[in-house]
N, C-alpha and C positions, 0 to 999 in steps of 0.2 A: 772192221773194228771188232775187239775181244768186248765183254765184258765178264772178268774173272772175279776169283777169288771173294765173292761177295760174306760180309762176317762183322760182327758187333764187339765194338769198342768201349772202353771206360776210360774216359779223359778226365780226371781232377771229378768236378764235380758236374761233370756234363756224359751222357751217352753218344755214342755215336754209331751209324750203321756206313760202313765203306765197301765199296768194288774198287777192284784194279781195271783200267780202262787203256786197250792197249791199241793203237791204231797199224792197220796193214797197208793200203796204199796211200797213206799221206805222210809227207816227211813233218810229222809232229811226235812232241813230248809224250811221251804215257802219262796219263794221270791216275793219282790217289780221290778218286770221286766219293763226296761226304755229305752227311744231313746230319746234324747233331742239334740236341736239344737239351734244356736243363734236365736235372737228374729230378726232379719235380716229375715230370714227363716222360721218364723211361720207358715208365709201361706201355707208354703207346706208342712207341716209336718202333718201326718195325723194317726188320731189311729184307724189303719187300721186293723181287724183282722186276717189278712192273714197274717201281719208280725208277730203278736204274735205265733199263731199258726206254722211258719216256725220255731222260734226263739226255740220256743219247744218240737216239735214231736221228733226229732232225741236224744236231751239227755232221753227225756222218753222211748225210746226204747233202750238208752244206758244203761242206769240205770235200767231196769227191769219192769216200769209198762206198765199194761196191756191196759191201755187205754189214749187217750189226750182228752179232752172237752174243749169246750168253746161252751158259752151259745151265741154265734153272727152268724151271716150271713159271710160265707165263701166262695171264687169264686170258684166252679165245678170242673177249669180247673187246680185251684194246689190243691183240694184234690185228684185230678188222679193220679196229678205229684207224688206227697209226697211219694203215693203206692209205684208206678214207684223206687223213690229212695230211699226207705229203702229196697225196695229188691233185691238193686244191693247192697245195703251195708250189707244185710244182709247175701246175697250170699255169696259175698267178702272175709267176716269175720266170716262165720259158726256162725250166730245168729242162735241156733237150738230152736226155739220160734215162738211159734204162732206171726206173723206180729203184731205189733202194731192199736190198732183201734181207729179211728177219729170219735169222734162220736163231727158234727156241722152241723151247718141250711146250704144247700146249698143258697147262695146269685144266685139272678134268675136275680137282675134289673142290666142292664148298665147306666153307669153315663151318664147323659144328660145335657151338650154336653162333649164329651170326650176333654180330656184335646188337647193342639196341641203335636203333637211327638213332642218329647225331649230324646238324646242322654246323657247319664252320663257312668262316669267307675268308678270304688273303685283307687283309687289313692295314694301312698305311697310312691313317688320318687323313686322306685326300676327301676330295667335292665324290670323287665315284664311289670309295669305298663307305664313308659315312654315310650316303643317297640309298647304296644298296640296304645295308642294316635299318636303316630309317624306315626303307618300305617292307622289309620284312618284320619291320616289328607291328605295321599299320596292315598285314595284310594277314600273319598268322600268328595267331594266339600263341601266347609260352608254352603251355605245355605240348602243341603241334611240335611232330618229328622236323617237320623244314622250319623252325623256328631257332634263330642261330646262336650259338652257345659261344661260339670259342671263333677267339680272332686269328690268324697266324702269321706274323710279325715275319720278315726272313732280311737276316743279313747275309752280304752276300750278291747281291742282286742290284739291286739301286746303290744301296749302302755298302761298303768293305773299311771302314774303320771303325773300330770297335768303340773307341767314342763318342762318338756322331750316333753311333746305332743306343747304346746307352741313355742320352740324353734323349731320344727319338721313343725309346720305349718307356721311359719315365715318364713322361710327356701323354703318351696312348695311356698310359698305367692308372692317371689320376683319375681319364674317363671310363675308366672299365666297369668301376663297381654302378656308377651310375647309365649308363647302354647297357647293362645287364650280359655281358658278357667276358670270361676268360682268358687273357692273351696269354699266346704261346711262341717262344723265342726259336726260332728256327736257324742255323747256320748249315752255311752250303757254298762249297765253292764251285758248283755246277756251271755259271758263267766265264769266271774268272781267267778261264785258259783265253776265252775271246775277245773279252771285254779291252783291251788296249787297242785288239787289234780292229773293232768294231769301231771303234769311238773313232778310227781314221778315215770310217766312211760313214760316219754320222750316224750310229748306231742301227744301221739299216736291219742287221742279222736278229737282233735283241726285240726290233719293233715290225719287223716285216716278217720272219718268222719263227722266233724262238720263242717270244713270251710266256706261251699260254703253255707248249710246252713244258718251258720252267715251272711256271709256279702247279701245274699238274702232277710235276714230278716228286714235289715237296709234299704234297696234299697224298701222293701215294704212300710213304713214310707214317700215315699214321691213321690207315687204314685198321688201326686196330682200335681206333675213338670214332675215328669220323666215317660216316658213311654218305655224304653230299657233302661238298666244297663249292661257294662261291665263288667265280672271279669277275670283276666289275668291269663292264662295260666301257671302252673310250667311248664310243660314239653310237649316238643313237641310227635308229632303223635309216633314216634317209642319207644317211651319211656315212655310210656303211661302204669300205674301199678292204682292197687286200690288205692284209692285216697277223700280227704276229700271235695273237689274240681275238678272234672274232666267231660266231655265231655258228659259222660253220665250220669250225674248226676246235675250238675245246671241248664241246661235248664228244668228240670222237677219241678223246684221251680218257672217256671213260673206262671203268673195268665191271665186274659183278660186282666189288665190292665198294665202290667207289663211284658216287656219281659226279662226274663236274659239269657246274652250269656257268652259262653265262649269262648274267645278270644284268637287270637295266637297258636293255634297249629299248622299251617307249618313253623314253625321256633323253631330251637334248639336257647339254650341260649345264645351261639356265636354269633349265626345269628341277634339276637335282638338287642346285644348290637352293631353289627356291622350295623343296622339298625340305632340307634343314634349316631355312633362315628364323625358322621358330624355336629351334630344337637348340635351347643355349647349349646344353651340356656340348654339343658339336663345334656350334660356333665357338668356343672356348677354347678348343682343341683341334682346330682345324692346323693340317700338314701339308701344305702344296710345293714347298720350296726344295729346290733342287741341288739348290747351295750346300752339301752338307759340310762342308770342310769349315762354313762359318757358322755351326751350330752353337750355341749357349744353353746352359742347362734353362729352361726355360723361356727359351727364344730360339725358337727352331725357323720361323718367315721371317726371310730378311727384308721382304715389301719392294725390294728394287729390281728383283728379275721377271723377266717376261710372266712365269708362272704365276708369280707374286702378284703382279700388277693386274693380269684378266681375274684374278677371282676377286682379288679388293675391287673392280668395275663392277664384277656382279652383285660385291653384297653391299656398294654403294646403290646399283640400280636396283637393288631389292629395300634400299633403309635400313641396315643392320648394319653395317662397317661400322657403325661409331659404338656398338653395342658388341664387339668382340675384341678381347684383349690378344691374340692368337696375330696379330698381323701391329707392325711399329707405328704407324699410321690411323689417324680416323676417316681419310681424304685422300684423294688423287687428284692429281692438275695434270692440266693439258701436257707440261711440261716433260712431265714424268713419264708419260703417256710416248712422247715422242722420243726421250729417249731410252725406253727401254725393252718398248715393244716392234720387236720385228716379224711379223706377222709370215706366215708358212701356207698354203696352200690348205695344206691339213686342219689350218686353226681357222683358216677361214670364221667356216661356220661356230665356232665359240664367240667371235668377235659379232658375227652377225645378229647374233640373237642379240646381242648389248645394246642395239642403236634406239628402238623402239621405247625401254622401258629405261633408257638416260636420258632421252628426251622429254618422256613424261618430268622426271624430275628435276627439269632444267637444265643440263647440262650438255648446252648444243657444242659446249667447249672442247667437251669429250669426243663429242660424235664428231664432228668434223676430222679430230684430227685418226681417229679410228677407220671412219671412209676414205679416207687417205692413202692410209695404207693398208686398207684392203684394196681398193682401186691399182694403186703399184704395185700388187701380187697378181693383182689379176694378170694385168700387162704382160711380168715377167711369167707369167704362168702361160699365155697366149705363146708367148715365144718360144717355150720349152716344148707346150706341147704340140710344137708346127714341129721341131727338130728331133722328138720322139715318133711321130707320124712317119716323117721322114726315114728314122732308120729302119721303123719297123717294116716299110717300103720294100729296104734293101734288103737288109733279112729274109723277108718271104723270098722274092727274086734269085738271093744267093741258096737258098733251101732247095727253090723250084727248078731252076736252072744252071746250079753252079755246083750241085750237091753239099754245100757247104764247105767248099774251097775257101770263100774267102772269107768266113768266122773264124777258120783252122789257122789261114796266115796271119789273119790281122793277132791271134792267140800267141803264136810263134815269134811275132817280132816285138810281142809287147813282154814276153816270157824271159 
């Protein structure tokens, strides 16, 4: 894979910084690769080559080639990183492949004068990214350098319709002045070549390992404000699995100028949202729904998808649900419960923490039918992972013995 022609754009009333992205051993499209932002935001928007090169490396090693270029100056300290995180992904997920190789100028100069510290987070009205700002406002004073100023909003990524994104940032916009922070509109089509083709395998690439990568690559774009970007944590420390986003893996998308952290892991997803259930301006403005295609200018939770339904559990088992206008509903029944929630391996644990404090409040209606279907994931989970055991069996066997003959045919006849 190329990255060319890197150069800054002026679209109507928006900037924009683009490369040319050309790929060598993969029969794929070339792409026009973008970050644009209002023209409010010019000045900080920068075409940086480090976000190109983040926004990159990980589909080129998903997809197969053997190498990423770009003909710019690249900071040292995230070509280390980059290593660092394809070899925990490629651990992770048996990439049995020569590592991917970066071949770029190391960039030697620091900018003179460095910008002043500036705190931001990735911002999306969710229980993670409200929980994050929440503790940061309860742990460092305003005028502290890691005290976070600015949200950055990105369509593109979860969202790609511009009215859905609209009404999404209207929506963030009413609580901005009051959380004491900035939001910044970000567009990018950095996913978008994958995203149809991911969604056929249950967005495995998006969440097992590109996340953290993306939204790393946005947050390099404006390395000329921010100098520390937050991304919020799925899951707390015990719960901590391979991951597209995690602990060990974003902070290596660091650079010198740019630090990314990852935030919130001593707090399970309970704990978060019981972190905000005081915090009205939050509750007001809570975003969990996935629905965007049924957005309404001021009804963004449509309360009937899976997403919908475990945080209304939480802020039921917290006593707030009837105290937030952000969700259609004051209440949840068994009912609804049962049809809407199908529980994942993954979620397990969000479910589990709900049983203890819906019993306190009565609701053994809930918890029943919640044990339920964690109980039926277990099962099928036992089963899955007897027939993952199993391959991995063969695998080693056809590595140790077969020299991988027969990965190469089963490749070839499925090709």
């Amino acid at each position: 894979m190329r990255i060319e022609n890197l150069r800054t754009e002026k679209r109507e009333s928006r900037s924009r910084v683009v490369a040319s992205v050309i790929w060598e051993d993969c029969d794929r499209p070339g792409q026009e690769l973008y970050f644009e932002t209002e023209e409010e935001f010019s000045q900080d928007l920068s075409c940086n080559p480090d976000a190109f090169l983040v926004a990159c490396a990980v589909p080129a090693m998903h997809y197969g080639e053997k190498r990423v270029s770009i003909d710019e100056g690249v900071c040292p300290e995230l070509l280390d990183g980059l290593k660092v995180a394809m070899s925990w992904l490629c651990y992770w997920f048996q990439i049995d492949r020569e590592l991917l190789r970066i071949e770029a100028k190391r960039k030697s100069d620091i900018p003179a004068p460095r910008i002043k510290e500036r705190a931001g987070l990735f911002f999306s009205g969710g229980i993670d990214s409200f929980a994050t700002l929440r503790n940061n406002r309860l742990t460092f004073p305003l005028e502290h350098p890691r005290s976070v100023k600015d949200g950055l909003v990105v369509f593109g990524l979860e969202l790609d319709e511009p009215e859905a994104f609209d009404y999404l940032f209207d929506w963030l916009s009413d609580a901005a002045p009051a959380i004491g922070i900035k939001l910044i509109p970000v567009y990018t089509n950095l996913y978008l070549p994958y995203r149809d083709e991911d969604a056929l395998h249950h967005f495995h690439f998006w969440w097992g390992e590109y996340m953290g990568a993306a939204l790393a690559a946005v947050a390099h774009t404006f390395v000329r404000r921010l100098s520390t970007v937050s991304i919020s944590a799925d899951y707390d420390i015990p719960n901590q699995r391979p991951h597209g986003s995690h602990p060990l893996i974003d902070p290596n998308y660091s650079s010198f100028d740019l630090q990314v952290k990852h935030e919130g892991l001593a707090l399970s997803r309970f704990a978060k949202t019981q972190l905000i259930a005081d915090w009205d301006v939050a509750l007001q403005h809570l975003r969990v729904c996935n629905r965007y295609k049924q957005y309404k200018s001021g009804r963004l939770n449509c309360g009937r998808c899976e997403k919908c339904v475990r945080t209304m559990l939480a802020l039921l088992a917290l006593g707030v649900l009837d105290r937030t206008r952000a969700f259609p509903d004051n209440d949840v029944s068994a009912e609804l419960v049962k049809t809407a929630v199908k529980i994942k391996p993954t979620k397990i644990p969000f479910y589990g923490q709900l049983i203890a404090p819906l019993m306190q409040r009565g609701r053994r209606d809930l918890v029943q039918v919640i044990e339920q279907k964690i109980s039926s994931c277990d099962k099928l989970q036992g089963r899955s992972d007897t027939k993952k055991r199993m391959l991995e069996q063969i695998a080693e066997f056809d590595k140790r013995y077969l020299k991988g003959n027969l990965g190469r045919f089963k490749k070839s006849i499925s090709s």
